[in-house]
C-alpha positions in Angstrom: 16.5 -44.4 21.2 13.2 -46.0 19.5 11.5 -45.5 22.8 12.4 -41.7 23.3 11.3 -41.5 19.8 8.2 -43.3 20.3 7.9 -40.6 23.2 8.6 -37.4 21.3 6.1 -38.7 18.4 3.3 -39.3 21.1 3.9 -35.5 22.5 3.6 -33.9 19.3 0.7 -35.4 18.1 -1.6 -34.9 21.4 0.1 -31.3 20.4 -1.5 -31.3 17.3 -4.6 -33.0 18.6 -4.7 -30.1 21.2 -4.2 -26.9 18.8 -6.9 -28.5 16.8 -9.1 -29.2 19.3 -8.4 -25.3 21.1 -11.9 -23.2 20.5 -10.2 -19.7 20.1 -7.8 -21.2 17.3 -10.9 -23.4 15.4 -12.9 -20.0 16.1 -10.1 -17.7 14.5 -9.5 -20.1 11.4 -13.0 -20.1 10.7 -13.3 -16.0 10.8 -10.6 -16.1 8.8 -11.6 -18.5 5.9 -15.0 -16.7 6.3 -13.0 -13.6 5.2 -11.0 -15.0 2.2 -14.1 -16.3 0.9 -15.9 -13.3 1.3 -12.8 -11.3 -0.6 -12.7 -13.7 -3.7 -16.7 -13.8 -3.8 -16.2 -10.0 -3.8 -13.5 -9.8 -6.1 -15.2 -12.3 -8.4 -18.5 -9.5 -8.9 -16.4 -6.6 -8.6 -17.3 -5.2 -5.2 -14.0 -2.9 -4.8 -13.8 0.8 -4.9 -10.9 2.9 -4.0 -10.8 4.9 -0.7 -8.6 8.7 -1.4 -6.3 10.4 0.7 -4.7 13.2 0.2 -0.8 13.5 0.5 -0.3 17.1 1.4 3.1 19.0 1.1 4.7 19.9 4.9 5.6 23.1 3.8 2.4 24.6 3.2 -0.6 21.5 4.9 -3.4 23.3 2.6 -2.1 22.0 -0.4 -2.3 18.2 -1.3 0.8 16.9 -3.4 -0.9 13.8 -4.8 -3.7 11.5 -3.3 -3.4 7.7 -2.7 -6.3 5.4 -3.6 -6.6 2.5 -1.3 -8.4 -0.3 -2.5 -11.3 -1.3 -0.7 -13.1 -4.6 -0.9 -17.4 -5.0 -0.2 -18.9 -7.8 1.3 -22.4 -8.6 0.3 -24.3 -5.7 2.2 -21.6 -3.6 0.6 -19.9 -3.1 3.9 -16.0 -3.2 3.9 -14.4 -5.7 5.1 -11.6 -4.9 7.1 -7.8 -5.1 5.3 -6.3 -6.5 8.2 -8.6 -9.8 7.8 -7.6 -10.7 4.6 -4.3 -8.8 2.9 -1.6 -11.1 4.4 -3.4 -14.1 3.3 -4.6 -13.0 -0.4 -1.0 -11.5 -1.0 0.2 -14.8 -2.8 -3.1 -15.8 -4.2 -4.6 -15.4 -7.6 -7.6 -13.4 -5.4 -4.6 -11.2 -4.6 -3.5 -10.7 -8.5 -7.3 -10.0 -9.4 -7.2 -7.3 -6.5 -4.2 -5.4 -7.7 -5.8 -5.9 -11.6 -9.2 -4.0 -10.1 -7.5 -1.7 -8.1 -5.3 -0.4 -11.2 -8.6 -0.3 -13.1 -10.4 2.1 -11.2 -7.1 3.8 -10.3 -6.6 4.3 -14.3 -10.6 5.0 -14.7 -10.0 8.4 -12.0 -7.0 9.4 -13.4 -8.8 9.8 -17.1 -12.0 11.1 -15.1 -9.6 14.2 -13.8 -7.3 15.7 -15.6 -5.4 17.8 -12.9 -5.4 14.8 -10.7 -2.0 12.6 -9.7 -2.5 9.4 -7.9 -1.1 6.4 -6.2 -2.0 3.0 -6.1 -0.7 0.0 -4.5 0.7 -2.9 -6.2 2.3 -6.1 -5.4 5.4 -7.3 -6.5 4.3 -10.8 -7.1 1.5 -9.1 -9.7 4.4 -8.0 -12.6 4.1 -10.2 -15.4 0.4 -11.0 -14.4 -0.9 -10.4 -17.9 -4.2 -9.2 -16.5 -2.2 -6.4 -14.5 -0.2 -5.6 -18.1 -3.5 -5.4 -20.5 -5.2 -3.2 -17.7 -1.9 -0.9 -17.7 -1.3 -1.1 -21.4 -4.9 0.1 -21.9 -5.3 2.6 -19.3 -1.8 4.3 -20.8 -2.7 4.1 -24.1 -6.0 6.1 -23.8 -4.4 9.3 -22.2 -0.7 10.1 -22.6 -0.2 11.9 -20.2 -1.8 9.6 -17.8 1.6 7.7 -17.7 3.2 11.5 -15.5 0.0 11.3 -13.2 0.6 7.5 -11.9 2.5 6.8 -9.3 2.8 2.7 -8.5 3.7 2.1 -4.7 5.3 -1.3 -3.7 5.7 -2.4 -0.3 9.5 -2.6 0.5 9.3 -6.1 1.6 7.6 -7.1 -1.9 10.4 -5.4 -3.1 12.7 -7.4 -1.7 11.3 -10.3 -3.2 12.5 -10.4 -6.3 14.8 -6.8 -6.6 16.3 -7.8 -10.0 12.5 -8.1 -11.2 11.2 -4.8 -9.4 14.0 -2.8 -10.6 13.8 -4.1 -14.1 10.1 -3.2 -14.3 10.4 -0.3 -12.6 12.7 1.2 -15.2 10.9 0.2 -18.5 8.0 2.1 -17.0 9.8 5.3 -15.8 10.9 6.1 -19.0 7.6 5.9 -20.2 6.8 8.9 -17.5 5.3 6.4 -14.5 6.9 7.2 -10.9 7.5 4.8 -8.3 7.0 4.6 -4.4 8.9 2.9 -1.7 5.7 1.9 0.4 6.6 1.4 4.3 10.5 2.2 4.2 11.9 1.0 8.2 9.2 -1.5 8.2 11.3 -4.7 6.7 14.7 -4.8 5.9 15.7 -3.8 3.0 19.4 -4.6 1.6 21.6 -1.4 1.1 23.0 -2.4 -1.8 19.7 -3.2 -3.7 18.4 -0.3 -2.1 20.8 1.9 -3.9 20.5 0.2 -7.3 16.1 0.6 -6.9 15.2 4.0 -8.7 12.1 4.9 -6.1 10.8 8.1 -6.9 9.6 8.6 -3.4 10.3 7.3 -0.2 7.5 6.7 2.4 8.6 6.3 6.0 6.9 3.5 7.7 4.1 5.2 10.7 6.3 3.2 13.2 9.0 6.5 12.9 6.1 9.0 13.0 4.0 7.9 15.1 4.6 10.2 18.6 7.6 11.1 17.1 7.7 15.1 18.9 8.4 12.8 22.2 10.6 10.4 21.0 14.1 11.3 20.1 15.3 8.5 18.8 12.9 8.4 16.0 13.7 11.9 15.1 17.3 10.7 14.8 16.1 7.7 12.3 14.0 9.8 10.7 16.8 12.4 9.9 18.9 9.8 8.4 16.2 8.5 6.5 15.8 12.1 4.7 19.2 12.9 4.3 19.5 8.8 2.8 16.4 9.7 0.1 17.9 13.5 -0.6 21.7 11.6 -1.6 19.5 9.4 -4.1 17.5 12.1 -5.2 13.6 10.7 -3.7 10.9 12.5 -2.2 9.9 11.8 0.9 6.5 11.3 2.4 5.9 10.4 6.1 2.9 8.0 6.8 0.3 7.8 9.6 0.7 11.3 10.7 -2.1 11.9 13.5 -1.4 14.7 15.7 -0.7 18.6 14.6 2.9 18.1 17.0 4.1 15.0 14.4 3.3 17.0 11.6 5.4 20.2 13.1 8.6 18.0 14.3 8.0 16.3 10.8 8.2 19.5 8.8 11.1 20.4 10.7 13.0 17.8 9.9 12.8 17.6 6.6 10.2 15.3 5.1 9.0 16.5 2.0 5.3 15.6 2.2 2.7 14.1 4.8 0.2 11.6 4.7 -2.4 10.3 7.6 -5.9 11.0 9.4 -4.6 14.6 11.0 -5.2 15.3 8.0 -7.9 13.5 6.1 -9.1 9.9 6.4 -9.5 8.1 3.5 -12.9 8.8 1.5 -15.1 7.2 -1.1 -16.1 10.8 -2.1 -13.0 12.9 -2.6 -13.6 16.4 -3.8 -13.5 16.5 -7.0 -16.6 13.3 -6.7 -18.7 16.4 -4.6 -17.8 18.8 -7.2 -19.4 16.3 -10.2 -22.5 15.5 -8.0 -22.8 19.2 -7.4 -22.7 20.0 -11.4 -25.6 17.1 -11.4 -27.5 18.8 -9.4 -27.4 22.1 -10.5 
């Protein structure tokens, strides 16, 4: 037994001496420390704006519901640096707390900025209680009333599912102060019915994976169907995410979905329309 052992101990550390020794994993590690430090050296001087999209009703596609702002983070030449290279790993860092607090910020800042305007912005779960996050909502509230009906806070549904007792706790002290809620990525984890029901989501987003080609693919129709009929029965709007072709959008409308979201539409811009409008007023 001590020999086999002995064996097995050998084998996994020339394992270990392998992975570490294997160029395209050293290579990947590095790219992707080089991109967490470049995030919390960004975050540290601010270098994060917000990117808008519009949500626009499927009813009528000229007329946007709300817009999301999607946080975007600047390196040093004040070129983005990609989401994908860094969200997973920041999500349960204090980087990642800061993120949400800037986000909210400039979120907060727009919303005061434009009167007419309602907006989304992502949060994390893991950021309620962070008492940067609560001053920077506590201040941007108390400067404009009615801010509070504009503001729509989207959490992921697998931060959700994180701490549901927390998330639905929160989520309630804040509705009745006029803030809405979204279901970010619904399909895309898995989500517990009975928690599900007990959340009070405003509005359901359906994860792209159901959109995505969904005029050619029946089966997704069929999820997508429940999915409405599920968000009528508790009363939440839906909003269907990713939407890039004008045959998505038709099937989409057809079924139900309230509202639709993706680049068919409009990619997300650093100089929405109502930013053209003010320069315009400048210049004139």
């Amino acid at each position: 037994m001590a020999r086999q052992g002995g064996t097995r101990i050998a084998e996994n550390e020339r394992g270990a001496e392998g992975a570490a020794s294997n160029p395209l994993a050293e290579a990947v590690a590095a790219r992707d420390a080089r991109a967490l430090d470049m995030v919390a050296e960004a975050v540290r001087h601010r270098n994060v704006l917000l990117a808008f999209q519009p949500v626009v009703t499927a009813a009528d596609q000229s007329r946007t519901a709300f817009w999301e702002g999607l946080v975007r983070v600047l390196d040093e030449t004040g070129r983005v640096i990609p989401a994908k290279d860094f969200i997973a790993a920041v999500e349960e860092t204090e980087t990642g707390r800061e993120l949400d607090c800037l986000a909210l910020e400039r979120g907060l800042r727009t919303l005061a900025q434009q009167p007419e305007l309602r907006l989304s912005i992502n949060m994390s779960a893991r950021s309620i209680g962070y008492r940067r996050w609560t001053r920077t909502l506590e201040r941007g509230l108390a400067r404009d009333r009615g801010i509070a009906e504009r503001l729509i806070l989207e959490i992921a549904e697998a931060g959700a599912m994180l701490m549901p007792e927390v998330v639905i706790a929160f989520m309630g002290a804040l509705q009745r102060r006029g803030v809405s809620f979204a279901l970010d990525g619904f399909g895309s984890g898995s989500i517990v019915l009975r928690h599900f029901r007990a959340f009070t989501f405003d509005i359901l987003k359906i994860d792209g994976q159901y959109v995505r080609d969904i005029h050619r693919d029946a089966d997704n129709q069929v999820l997508t169907r429940g999915i409405v009929e599920l968000a009528r029965q508790l009363d939440m709007f839906t909003v269907a995410e990713r939407v890039e072709q004008a045959a998505d959008a038709r099937v989409l409308a057809e079924i139900g979905v309230d509202c639709l979201q993706g680049h068919f539409f409009a990619a997300p811009t650093a100089q929405p329309p109502w930013a053209a409008r003010k320069g315009t007023r400048r210049a004139g």
